[in-house]
LUMTIVO-352419 format. One line per 10 residues: number of its first residue (from 0); their letters; for each residue x, y, z of C-alpha. Coordinates in Angstrom, 1 decimal, m for minus. Example, Ala and Ser with C-alpha at 12.3 -4.5 7.8 and 13.67 -1.06 7.14 Angstrom:
# residues 2
0	as	12.3:m4.5:7.8; 13.7:m1.1:7.1
This chain:
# residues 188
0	xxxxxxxxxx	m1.7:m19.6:m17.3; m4.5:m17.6:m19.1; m3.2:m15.6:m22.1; m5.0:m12.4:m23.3; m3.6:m12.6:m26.7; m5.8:m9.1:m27.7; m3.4:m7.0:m26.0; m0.9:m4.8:m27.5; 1.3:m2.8:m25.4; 3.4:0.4:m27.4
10	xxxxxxxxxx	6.5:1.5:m25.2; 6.9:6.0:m26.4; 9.5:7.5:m26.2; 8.0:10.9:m25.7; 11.3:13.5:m24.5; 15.3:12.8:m23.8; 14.1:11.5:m20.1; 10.8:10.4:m20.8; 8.0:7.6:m22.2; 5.2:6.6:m22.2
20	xxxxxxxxxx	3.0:3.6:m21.9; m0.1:2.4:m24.3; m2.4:m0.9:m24.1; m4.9:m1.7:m26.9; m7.4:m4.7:m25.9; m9.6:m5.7:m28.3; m12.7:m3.9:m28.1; m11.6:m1.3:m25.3; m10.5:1.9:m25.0; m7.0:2.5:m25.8
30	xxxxxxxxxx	m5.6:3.1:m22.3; m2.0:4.8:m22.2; 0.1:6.2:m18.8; 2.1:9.5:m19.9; 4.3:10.3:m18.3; 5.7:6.7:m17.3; 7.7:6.5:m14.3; 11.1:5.2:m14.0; 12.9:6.6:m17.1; 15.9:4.0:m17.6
40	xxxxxxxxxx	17.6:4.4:m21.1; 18.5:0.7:m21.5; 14.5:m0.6:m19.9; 12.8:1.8:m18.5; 10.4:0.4:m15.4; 7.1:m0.7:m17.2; 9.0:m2.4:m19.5; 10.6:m4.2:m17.0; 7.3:m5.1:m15.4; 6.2:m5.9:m19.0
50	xxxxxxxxxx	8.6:m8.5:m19.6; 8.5:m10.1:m16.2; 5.2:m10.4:m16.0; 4.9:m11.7:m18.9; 7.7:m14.3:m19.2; 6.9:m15.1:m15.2; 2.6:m15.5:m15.7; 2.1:m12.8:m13.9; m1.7:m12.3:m13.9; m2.5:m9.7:m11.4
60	xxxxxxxxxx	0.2:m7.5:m12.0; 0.4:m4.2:m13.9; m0.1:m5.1:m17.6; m2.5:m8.7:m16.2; m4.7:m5.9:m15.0; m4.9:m3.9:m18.2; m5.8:m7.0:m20.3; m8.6:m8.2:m18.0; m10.0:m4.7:m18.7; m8.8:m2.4:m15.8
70	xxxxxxxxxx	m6.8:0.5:m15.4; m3.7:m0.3:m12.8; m4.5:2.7:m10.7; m2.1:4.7:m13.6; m3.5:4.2:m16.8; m6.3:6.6:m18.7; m8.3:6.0:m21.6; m7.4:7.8:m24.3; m8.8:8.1:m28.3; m12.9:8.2:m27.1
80	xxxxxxxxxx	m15.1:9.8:m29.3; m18.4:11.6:m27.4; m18.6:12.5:m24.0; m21.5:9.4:m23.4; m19.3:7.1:m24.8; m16.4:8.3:m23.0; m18.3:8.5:m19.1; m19.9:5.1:m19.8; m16.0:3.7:m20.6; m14.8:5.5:m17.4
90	xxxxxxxxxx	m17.7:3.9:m15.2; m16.9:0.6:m16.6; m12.9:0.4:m16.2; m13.7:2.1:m12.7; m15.8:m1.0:m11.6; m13.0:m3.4:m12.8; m10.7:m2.1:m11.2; m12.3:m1.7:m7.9; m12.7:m5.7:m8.6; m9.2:m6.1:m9.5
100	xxxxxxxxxx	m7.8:m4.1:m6.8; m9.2:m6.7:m4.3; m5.9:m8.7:m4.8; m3.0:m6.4:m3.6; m0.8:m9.3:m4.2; m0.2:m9.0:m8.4; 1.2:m5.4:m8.1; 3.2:m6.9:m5.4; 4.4:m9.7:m6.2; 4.8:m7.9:m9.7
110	xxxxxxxxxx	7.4:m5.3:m8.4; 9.6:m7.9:m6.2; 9.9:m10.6:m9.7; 10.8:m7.1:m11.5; 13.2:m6.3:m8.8; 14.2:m9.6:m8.6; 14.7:m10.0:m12.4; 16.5:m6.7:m12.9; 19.0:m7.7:m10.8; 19.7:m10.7:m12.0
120	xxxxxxxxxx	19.9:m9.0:m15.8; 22.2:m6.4:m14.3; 24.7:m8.9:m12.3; 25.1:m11.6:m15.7; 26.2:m8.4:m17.7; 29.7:m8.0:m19.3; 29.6:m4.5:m18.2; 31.1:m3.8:m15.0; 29.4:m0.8:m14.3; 26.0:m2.8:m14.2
130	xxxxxxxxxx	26.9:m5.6:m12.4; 28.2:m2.8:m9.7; 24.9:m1.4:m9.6; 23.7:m5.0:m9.2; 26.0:m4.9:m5.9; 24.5:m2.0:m4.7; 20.7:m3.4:m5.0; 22.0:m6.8:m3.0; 20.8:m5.8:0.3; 17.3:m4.9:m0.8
140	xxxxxxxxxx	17.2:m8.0:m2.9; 18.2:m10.2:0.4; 15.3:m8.5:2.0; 12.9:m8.9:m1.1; 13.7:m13.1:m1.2; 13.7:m13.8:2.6; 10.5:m11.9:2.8; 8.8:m14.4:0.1; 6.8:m17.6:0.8; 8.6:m21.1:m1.0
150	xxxxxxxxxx	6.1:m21.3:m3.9; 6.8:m17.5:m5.0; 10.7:m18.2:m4.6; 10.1:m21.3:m6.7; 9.0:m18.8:m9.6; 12.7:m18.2:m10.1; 14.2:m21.4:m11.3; 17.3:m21.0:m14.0; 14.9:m21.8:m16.8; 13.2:m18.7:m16.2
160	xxxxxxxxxx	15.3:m16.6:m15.5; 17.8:m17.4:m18.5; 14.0:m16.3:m20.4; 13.5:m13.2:m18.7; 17.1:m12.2:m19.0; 17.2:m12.8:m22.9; 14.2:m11.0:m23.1; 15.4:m8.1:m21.5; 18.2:m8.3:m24.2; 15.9:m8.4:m26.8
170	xxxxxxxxxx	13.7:m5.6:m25.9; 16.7:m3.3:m24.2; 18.0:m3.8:m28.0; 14.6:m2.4:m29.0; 13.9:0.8:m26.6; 18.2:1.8:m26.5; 17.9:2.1:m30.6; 14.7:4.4:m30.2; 14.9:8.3:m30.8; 12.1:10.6:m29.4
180	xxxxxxxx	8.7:10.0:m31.0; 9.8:6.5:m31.8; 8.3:3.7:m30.1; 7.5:m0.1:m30.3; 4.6:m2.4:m29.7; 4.6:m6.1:m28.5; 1.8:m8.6:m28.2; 0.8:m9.4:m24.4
C-alpha cells in the first residue's frame, strides 16, 4: 500500500453538535470541510472513515483522495493568500479530482468498511446500549456483506479488525475528551 506520510488530518470541534475536518499535504493548500457531517460525540463520521481507511489501505476513499491532492467532492481550500494564487489552486484540485472521481469505487467501498467497522466497534462494547444500536444496524450490515465481491470481504479478517477496533478506542478517547474549539491532528 502507498503511504502519503505529508498528510495531517485536524478533527474541530467547532459547536456542542458540530466539527470540522482539516488536511495539510505538504506543499498544498490546507483543505478543511466545515461543517462535517455526521456529528457522533464518541467518533463522529470522518473520523470513522479516517481510521478505516487508514488501518484498512484504503486508497481511493475520502482522506486517499485528499492526500493524492484532491478535494473529495466536500473539502475547500482554505488559508490562500491572493486571488491568483488562490484560482490557480482551485483549477488545479478541480482537475484532480475530476481524475480521481473516475473510480467511484474508493468512496464506496470506503463507506461499507466504515459501516462495516462501526458495527463491529459498536457490538464488542461493554456497553449495552451500543451493542443494541449494533443490533439495530444488523440488517443493513447483512445487506452491505452479501452485496461485496470475496476479495473485498477478505479485507475483514480478525487481525484487522481487532486494529480498527483499538483504534477507534484510541481516537474515541481523543475526540470524547475535546471541548469546543479543541481539536486534534494525526498523521495520514
Amino acid at each position: 500500500m502507498k503511504r502519503h506520510n505529508s498528510m495531517f488530518v485536524t478533527f474541530v470541534r467547532t459547536g456542542e453538535r458540530r466539527y470540522a475536518v482539516r488536511a495539510a499535504v505538504l506543499g498544498k493548500a490546507v483543505v478543511e470541510m466545515s461543517p462535517a457531517p455526521g456529528y457522533d460525540p464518541m467518533v463522529p463520521h470522518d473520523l470513522q472513515h479516517f481510521i478505516v481507511e487508514r488501518t484498512l489501505g484504503i486508497e481511493g476513499g475520502v482522506f486517499g483522495q485528499l492526500a493524492a491532492g484532491g478535494t473529495a467532492g466536500t473539502f475547500s481550500a482554505v488559508e490562500i493568500r491572493g486571488k491568483s494564487r488562490r484560482t490557480r489552486e482551485r483549477r488545479k484540485r478541480a482537475a484532480k479530482q475530476a481524475k480521481l472521481a473516475l473510480s467511484r469505487d474508493g468512496p464506496l467501498r470506503s463507506e461499507r468498511a466504515t459501516y462495516i467497522c462501526w458495527h463491529n466497534w459498536l457490538s464488542q462494547s461493554s456497553d449495552p446500549a451500543l451493542r443494541a444500536k449494533a443490533r439495530a444496524m444488523e440488517k443493513t450490515l447483512c445487506s452491505i456483506v452479501n452485496g461485496m465481491r470475496a476479495d473485498e470481504r477478505a479485507l475483514y479478517s480478525t487481525s484487522k479488525l481487532t486494529q480498527v477496533r483499538a483504534e477507534f478506542e484510541r481516537l474515541s478517547a481523543r475526540w470524547s475528551k475535546l471541548k469546543v474549539g479543541e481539536s486534534f491532528t494525526e498523521p495520514w
